[in-house]
Phi, psi and omega in degrees: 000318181299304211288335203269319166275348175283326176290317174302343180298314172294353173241008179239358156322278178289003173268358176295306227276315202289317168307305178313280214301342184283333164288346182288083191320173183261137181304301197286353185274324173318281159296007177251309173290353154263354167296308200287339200261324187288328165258355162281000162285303203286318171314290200285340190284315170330304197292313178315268164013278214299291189294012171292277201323298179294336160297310183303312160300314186298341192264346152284354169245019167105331194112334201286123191296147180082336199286144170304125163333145167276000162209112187281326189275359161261359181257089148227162187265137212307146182243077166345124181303310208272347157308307202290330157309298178296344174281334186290319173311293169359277191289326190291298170358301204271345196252013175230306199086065188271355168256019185288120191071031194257194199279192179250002175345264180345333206244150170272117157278150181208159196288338171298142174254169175255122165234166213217108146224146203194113196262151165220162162226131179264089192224181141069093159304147191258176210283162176078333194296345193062231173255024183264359177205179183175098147281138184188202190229148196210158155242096160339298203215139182202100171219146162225168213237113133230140176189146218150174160327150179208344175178178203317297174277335190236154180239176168208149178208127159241147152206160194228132150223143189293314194311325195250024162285284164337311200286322239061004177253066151323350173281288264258323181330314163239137171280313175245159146174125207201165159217134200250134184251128182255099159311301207193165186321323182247004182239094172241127181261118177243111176233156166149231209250169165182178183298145150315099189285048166261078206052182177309301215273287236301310227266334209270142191269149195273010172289316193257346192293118162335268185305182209268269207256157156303166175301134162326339167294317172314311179318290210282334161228035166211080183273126165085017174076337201235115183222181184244136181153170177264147193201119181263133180213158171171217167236184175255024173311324195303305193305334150136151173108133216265309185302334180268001175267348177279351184265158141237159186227159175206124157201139187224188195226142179190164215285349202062226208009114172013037169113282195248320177300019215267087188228014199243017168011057150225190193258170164238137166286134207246133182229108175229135146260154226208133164212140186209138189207094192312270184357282166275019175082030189223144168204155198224150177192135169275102195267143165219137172219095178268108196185178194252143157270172178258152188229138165313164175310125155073017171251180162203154181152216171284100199279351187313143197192087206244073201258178171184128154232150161262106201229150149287153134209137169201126179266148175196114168084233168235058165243180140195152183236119151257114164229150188214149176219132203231111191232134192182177143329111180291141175302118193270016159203161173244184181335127142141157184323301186247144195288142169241122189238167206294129168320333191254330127040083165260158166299131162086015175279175175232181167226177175187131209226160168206172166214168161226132142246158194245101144201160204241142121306116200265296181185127196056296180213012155281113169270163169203145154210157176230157198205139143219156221247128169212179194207113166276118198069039170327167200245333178273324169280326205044035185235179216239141165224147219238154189203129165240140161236162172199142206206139169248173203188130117245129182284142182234105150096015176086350183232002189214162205233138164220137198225146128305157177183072170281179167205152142305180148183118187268019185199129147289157198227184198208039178251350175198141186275351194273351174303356253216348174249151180300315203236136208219126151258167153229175179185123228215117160251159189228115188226125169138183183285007177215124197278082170290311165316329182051003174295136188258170164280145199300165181256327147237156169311000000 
């Protein structure tokens, strides 16, 4: 009889201990849901504040609406400490990414979608560019989103986006479309089409990203961001340990040669690792993406199609810093249905692109920032091209972006037209369930 309770003791232990952990919320799904509760406080201690502040004028003027204070400089209105914390909060957010690649585990899908519109004005083409620019007023990005949860175990994320029917590329029209299976708190399988789980610039959405466009590297060798293929992810908590649940991983199978041209049927492999660590401001991340290109008609040599990068991020105060770096196989095609390939294209070159940004928080949701760009071994030119931007960007009401941007450039380059210009306003609204501006509201316009 003892040994018969000693055994039952021993098998409901861990499986009691195993029940806790699964009731057991995950710390960082916690605090990423009091970030979220501390600034919708802060919006509203804002809204209260401001109309505290018009009451307090109407009672020194008499009651009378519209009528002046009898002293103006003695009524003004309180700017709660805890807006200017949630902006600080923000701002680290966006210049480190600590949610960058995660599953949709977390989010509830609804029949409402999240939309992204984002208007430009383009003008003063840098030399050489041609037909390689068009200045004119464009709406850049018109996409809508739903994704989310869907059952115990499975997730889903589709978005459409419109700009490139006009534009002519209709392959680019769905952007996501995928579905996620949760083995388990550290384990996600996702297949269909999604982002590359490839450095910093590929993966970061174009609502919060500083500059006009991603880096030139980006274009030439993840034209649209994107491929089809499987991709295993998470974190590395299961090995045990608080700094390793902080960690992420990805490796996936996916079709390559830039996306849409995928005709040489084999696959490419995908490798990243992730460290993040909100506390100091800091994150570090690692790239491998190994797999074969297509080569031109009637060429032969080497196929290879070998990337490897390194990216940065750190924040401190209202400073932040990025740098990334991509190094590899030039790419022998671009963007499009059917291939199309770079003029300059030899077997076995290589290219190798980076970027480093500066920005600065000047004071509440005003930024300034600088970036340089440079891309080495164009595929079209086969000459090295070099970029400075330098740019202002504020959110106005938490929900909309409005930005600057001029840039040098001493070459054109031919993975996106709009780099390709000196001067970008943009003005970017964002509707939907995940507030990517993140900003609470002013307590007045």
């Amino acid at each position: 009889m003892k040994l018969l309770i000693l055994t039952l003791f021993t098998l409901l232990v861990p499986l009691a201990q195993a029940q806790q952990r699964i009731e057991t919320p995950d710390l960082r799904e916690l605090e990423r849901k009091l970030d979220v509760a501390l600034q919708q406080t802060s919006q509203l201690t804002a809204i209260i504040e401001s109309l505290r502040a018009d009451i307090a004028q109407l009672k020194a003027a008499g009651g009378r609406a519209g009528s002046p204070p009898t002293n103006p400089g003695s009524v003004q209105p309180a700017v709660p400490s805890e807006r200017e914390e949630a902006i600080g909060a923000a701002y680290r957010s966006r210049i480190i990414g600590p949610d960058l690649g995660s599953s949709e585990r977390n989010e509830t899908l609804t029949a409402r979608p999240e939309l992204f519109v984002q208007g430009r004005y383009s003008a003063a083409p840098i030399a050489g560019s041609d037909e390689a620019f068009r200045p004119n007023f464009r709406l850049s990005r018109i996409e809508s989103r739903w994704s989310g949860r869907v059952a115990n175990r499975l997730g889903v994320g589709l978005e459409i986006q419109y700009h490139p029917a006009p534009d002519g590329s209709p392959e680019e029209l769905v952007n996501d479309a995928f579905i996620e299976y949760y083995a388990n708190d550290y384990v996600t399988l996702r297949a269909g089409q999604f982002i590359k789980p490839f450095g910093f610039d590929i993966q970061q959405s174009s609502s919060v990203r500083e500059s006009p466009e991603r880096g030139i590297f980006a274009g030439y060798f993840f034209p649209g961001q994107r491929d089809r293929g499987l991709l295993l992810f998470g974190n590395l908590g299961f090995l045990g340990g608080e700094p390793l649940q902080r960690t992420q991983y990805f490796v996936g199978v996916v079709n390559g040669n830039r996306f849409f041209n995928d005709s040489n049927r084999q696959g490419n492999y995908l490798f990243r690792i992730r460290h993040v660590n909100e506390r100091a401001g800091i994150a570090v991340g690692a790239s491998v993406q190994l797999g074969k290109q297509l080569l031109p008609p009637g060429v032969s040599g080497n196929n290879d199609e070998r990337l490897y990068g390194l990216d940065l991020q750190y924040v401190a105060g209202r400073f932040g810093l990025r740098a990334e770096i991509v190094t590899g196989n030039m790419p022998s095609t671009l963007l499009g249905l059917e291939p199309d390939f770079a003029l300059a294209f030899p077997p076995g070159a290589h290219s190798t692109g980076g970027a480093l940004l500066v920005n600065y928080r000047v004071a509440g949701s005003h930024n300034v920032y600088a970036r340089y760009d440079q891309f080495n071994g164009d595929p079209v030119t086969g000459r090295n091209v070099r970029a400075v931007n330098f740019g202002y960007f504020r959110n106005i009401g938490g929900l909309s972006r409005l930005a600057f941007d001029y840039q040098w450039k001493n070459l054109p380059s031919f993975n996106d037209d709009a780099i390709n210009g000196r001067f970008q306003v943009t003005w970017s609204l964002l509707l939907g369930r995940d507030q990517e501006f993140n900003v609470p509201l002013e307590g007045k316009p």
